[in-house]
VEXPA-263141 format. One line per 3 residues: number of its first residue (from 0); their letters; for each residue x negated, y negated, z of N, C-alpha, C, O. Coordinates in nm, 4 decimals, padded with zeros to 6 digits, always signed. Each point is the difference from the previous one (the first is absolute). Example, Ala and Ser with C-alpha at 12.3 -4.5 7.8 and 13.67 -1.06 7.14 Angstrom:
2
0> AS> -01.3190/+00.5690/+00.7800/+00.0890/-00.1190/+00.0000/-00.0900/-00.1200/+00.0000/-00.1036/+00.0019/+00.0665  +00.1386/-00.1069/-00.1385/-00.0820/-00.1190/+00.0060/+00.0770/-00.1090/+00.0730/-00.0509/-00.1108/+00.0169
//
This chain:
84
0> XXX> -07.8353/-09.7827/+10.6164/-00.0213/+00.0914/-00.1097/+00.0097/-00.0779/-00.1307/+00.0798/-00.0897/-00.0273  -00.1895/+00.1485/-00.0582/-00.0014/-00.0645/-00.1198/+00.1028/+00.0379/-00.1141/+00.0392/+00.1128/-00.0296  -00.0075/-00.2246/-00.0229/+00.1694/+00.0767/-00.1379/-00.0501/-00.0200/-00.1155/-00.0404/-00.1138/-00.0240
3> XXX> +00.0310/+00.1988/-00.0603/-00.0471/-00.1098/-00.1215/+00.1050/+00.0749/-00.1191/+00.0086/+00.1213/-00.0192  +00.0732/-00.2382/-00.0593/+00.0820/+00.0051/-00.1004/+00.0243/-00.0688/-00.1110/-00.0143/-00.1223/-00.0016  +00.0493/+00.1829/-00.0923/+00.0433/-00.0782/-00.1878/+00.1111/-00.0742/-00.0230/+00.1175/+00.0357/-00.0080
6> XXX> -00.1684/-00.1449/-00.0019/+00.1693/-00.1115/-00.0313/+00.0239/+00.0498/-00.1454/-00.0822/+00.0490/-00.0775  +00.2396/-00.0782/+00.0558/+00.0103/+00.0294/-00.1636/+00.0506/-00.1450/-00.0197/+00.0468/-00.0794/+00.0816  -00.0761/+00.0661/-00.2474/+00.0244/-00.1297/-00.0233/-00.0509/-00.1683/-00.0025/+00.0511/-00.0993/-00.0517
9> XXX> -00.1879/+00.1212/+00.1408/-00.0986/-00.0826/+00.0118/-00.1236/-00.0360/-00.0262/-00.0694/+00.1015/-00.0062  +00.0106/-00.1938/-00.0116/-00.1743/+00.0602/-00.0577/-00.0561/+00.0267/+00.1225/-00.1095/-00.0536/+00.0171  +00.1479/+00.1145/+00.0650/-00.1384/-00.0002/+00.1358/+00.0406/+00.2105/-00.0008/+00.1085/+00.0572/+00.0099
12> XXX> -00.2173/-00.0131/-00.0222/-00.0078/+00.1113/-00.0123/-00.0037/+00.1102/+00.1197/+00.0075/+00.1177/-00.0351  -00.0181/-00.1456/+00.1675/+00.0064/+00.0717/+00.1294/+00.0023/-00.0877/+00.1269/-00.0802/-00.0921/+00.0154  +00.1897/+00.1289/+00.0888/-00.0177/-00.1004/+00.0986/-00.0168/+00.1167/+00.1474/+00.0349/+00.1155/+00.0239
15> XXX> -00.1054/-00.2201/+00.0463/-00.0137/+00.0826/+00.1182/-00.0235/-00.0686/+00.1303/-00.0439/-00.1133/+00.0201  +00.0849/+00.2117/+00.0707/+00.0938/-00.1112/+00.1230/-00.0447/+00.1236/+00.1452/+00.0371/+00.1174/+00.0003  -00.0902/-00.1580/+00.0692/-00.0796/+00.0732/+00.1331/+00.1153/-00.0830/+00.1627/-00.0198/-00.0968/+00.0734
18> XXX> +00.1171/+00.1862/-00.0813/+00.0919/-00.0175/+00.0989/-00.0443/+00.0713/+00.1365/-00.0701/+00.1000/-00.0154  +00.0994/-00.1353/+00.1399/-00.0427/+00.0020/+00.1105/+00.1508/-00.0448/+00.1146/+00.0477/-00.1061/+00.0403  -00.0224/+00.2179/-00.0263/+00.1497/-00.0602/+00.1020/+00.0895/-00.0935/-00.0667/+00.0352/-00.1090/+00.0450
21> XXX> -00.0057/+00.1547/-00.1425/+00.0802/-00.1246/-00.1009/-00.0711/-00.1410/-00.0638/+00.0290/-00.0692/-00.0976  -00.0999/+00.0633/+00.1658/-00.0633/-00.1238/-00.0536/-00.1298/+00.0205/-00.0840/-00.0848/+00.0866/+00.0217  +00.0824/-00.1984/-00.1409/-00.0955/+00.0370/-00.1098/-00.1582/-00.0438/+00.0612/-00.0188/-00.0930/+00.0785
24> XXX> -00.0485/+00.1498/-00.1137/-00.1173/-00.0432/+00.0296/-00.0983/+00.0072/-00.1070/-00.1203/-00.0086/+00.0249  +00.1570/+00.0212/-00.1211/-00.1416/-00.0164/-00.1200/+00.0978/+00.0328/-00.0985/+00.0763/+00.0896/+00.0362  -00.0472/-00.1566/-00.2013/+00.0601/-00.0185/-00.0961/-00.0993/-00.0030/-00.1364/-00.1158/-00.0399/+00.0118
27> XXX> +00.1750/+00.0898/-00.1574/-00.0930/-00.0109/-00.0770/+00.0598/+00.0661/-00.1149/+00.0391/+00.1158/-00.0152  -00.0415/-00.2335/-00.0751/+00.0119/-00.0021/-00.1255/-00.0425/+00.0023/-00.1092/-00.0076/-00.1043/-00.0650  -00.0350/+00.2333/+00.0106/-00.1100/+00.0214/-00.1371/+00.0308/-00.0381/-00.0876/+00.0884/+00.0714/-00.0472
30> XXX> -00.1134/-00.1613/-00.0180/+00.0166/-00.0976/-00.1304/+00.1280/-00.0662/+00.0033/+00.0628/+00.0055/+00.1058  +00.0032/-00.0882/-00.2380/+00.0954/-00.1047/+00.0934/-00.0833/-00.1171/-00.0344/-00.1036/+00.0021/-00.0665  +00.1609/-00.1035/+00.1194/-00.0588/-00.1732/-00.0309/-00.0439/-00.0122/+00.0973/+00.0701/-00.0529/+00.0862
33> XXX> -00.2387/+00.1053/-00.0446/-00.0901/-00.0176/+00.1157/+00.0679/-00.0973/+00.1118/+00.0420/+00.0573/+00.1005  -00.0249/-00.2204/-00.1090/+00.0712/-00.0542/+00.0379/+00.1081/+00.0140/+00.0677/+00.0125/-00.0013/+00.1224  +00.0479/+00.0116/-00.1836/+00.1510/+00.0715/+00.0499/+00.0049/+00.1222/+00.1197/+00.0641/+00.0045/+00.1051
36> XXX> -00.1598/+00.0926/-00.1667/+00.0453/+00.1158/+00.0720/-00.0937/+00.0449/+00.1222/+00.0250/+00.0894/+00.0808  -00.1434/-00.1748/-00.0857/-00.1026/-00.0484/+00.1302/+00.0554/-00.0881/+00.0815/-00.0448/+00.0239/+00.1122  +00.1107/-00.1035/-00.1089/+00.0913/-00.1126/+00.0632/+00.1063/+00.1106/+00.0400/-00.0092/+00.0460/+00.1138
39> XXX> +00.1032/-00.0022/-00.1924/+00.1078/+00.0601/+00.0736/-00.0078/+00.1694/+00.1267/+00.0755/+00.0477/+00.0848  -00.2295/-00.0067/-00.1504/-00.0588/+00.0727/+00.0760/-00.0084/-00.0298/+00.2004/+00.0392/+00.0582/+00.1012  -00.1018/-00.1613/-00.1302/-00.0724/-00.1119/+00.1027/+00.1445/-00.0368/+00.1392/+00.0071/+00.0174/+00.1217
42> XXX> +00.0908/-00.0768/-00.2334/+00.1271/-00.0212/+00.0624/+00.0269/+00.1067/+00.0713/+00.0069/-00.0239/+00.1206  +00.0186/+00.1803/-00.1644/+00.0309/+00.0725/+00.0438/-00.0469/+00.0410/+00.1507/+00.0583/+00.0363/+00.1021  -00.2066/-00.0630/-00.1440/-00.0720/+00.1087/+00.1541/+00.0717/-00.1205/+00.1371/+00.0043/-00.1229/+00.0065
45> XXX> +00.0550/+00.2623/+00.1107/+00.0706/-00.0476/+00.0550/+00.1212/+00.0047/+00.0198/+00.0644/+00.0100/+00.1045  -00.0324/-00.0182/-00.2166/+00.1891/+00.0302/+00.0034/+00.0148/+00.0992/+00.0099/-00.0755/+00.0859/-00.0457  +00.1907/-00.0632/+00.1165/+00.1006/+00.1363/+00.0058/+00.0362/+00.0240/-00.1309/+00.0213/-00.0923/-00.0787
48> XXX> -00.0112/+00.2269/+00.0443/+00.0151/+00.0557/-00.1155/+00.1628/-00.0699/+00.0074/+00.0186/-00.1118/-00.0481  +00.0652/+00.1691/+00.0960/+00.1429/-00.0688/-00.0355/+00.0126/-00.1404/-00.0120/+00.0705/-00.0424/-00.0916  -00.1121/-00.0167/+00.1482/-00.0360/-00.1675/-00.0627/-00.0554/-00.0472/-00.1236/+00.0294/-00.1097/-00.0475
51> XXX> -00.1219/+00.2038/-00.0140/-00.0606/-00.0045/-00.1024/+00.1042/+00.0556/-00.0971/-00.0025/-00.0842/-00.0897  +00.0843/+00.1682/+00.0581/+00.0972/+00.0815/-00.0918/+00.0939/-00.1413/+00.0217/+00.0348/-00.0494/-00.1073  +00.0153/-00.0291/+00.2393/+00.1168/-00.0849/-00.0526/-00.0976/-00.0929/-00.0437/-00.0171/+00.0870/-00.0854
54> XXX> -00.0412/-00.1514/+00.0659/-00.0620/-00.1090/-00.0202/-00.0694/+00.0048/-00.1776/-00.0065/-00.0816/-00.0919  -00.0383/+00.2332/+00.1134/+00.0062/-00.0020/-00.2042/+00.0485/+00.0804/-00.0460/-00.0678/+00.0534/-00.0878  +00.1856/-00.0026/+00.1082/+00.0321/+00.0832/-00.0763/+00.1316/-00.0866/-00.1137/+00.0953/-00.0639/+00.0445
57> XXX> -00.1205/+00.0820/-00.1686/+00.1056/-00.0458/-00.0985/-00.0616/-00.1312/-00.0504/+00.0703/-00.0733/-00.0696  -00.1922/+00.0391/+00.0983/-00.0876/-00.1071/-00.0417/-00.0210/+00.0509/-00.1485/-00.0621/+00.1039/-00.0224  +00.1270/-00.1964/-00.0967/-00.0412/+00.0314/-00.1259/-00.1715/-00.0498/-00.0352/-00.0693/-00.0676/+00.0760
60> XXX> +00.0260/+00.1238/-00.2153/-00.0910/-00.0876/-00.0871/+00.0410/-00.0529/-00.1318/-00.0723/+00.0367/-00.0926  +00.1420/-00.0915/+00.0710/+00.0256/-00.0189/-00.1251/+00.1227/+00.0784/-00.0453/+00.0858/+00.0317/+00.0824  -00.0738/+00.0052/-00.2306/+00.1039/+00.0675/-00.0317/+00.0129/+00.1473/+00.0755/+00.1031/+00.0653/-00.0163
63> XXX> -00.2072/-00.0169/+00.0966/-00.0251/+00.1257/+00.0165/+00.1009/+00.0803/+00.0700/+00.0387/+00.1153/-00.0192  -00.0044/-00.2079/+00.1083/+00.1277/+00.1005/+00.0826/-00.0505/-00.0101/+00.1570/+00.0726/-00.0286/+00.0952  -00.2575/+00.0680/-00.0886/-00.0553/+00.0419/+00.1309/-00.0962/-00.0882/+00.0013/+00.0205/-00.1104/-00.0503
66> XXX> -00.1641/+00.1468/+00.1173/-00.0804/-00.1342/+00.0201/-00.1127/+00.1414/+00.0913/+00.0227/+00.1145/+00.0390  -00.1364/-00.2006/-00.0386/-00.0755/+00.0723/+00.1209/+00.0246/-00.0213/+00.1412/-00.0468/+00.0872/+00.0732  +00.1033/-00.1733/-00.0229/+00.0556/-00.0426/+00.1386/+00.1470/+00.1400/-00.0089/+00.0222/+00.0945/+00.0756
69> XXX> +00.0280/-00.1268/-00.1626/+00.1239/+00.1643/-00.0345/-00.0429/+00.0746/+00.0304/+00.0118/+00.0329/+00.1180  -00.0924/+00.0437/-00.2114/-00.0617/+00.1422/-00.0120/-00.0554/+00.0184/+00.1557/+00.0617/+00.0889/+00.0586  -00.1540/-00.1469/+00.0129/-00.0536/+00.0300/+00.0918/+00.1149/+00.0469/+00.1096/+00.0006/+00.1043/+00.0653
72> XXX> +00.1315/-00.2502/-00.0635/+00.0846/+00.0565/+00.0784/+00.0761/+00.1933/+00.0406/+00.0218/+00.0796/+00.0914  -00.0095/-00.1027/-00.2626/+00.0666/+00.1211/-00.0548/-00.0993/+00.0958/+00.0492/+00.0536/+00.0961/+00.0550  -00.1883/-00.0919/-00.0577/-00.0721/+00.1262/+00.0613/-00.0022/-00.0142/+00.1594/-00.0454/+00.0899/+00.0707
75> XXX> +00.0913/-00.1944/-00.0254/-00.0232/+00.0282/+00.1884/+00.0912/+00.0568/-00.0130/-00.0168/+00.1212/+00.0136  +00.1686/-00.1689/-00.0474/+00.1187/+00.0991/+00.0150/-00.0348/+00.1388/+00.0111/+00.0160/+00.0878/+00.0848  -00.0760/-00.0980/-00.2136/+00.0064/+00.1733/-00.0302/-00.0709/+00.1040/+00.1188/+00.0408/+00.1097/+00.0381
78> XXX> -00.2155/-00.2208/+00.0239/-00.0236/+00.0234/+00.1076/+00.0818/+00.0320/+00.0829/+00.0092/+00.1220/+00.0135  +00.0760/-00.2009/+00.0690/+00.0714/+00.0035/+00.1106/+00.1030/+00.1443/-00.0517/+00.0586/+00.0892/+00.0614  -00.0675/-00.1078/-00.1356/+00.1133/+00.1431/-00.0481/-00.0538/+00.1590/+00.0562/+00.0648/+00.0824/+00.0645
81> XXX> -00.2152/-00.0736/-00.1176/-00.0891/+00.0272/+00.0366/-00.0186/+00.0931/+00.1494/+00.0311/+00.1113/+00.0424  -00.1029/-00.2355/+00.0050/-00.0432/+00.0168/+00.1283/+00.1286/-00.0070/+00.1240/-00.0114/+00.0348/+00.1175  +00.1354/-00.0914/-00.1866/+00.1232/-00.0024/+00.0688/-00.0184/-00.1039/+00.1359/+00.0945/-00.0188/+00.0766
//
């Protein structure tokens, strides 16, 4: 099933994440540093959603606090909260 959600705090404006038995299978990051967030997309497909939350979650950008590797975490959580 497809998720699609708003990071706060970042320039990438909607992310969205197509989970399948826990594991991610298609990732995507609307705006953001193309670079960056096509690459970390890419990484993803494959992983178990809970592997993916420890692995970025609390990843800063700068002074910001969060990061897009963050935010994304922070919305599987919220997923898994979710779908339980």
């Amino acid at each position: 099933m497809v998720y699609k959600f708003k990071p706060v705090g970042v320039c990438s404006m909607e992310m969205q994440v197509d989970i399948e038995d826990g594991i991610i299978k298609d990732a995507k990051i609307i705006g953001g540093c193309a670079g960056n967030t096509v690459g970390l997309t890419q990484l993803l497909v494959g992983m178990t959603v809970d592997e993916a939350i420890k692995r970025l979650k609390g990843i800063p950008c700068g002074i910001k606090g969060t990061s897009c590797p963050d935010q994304f975490a922070l919305g599987l959580e919220k997923i898994k909260e979710e779908i339980g």
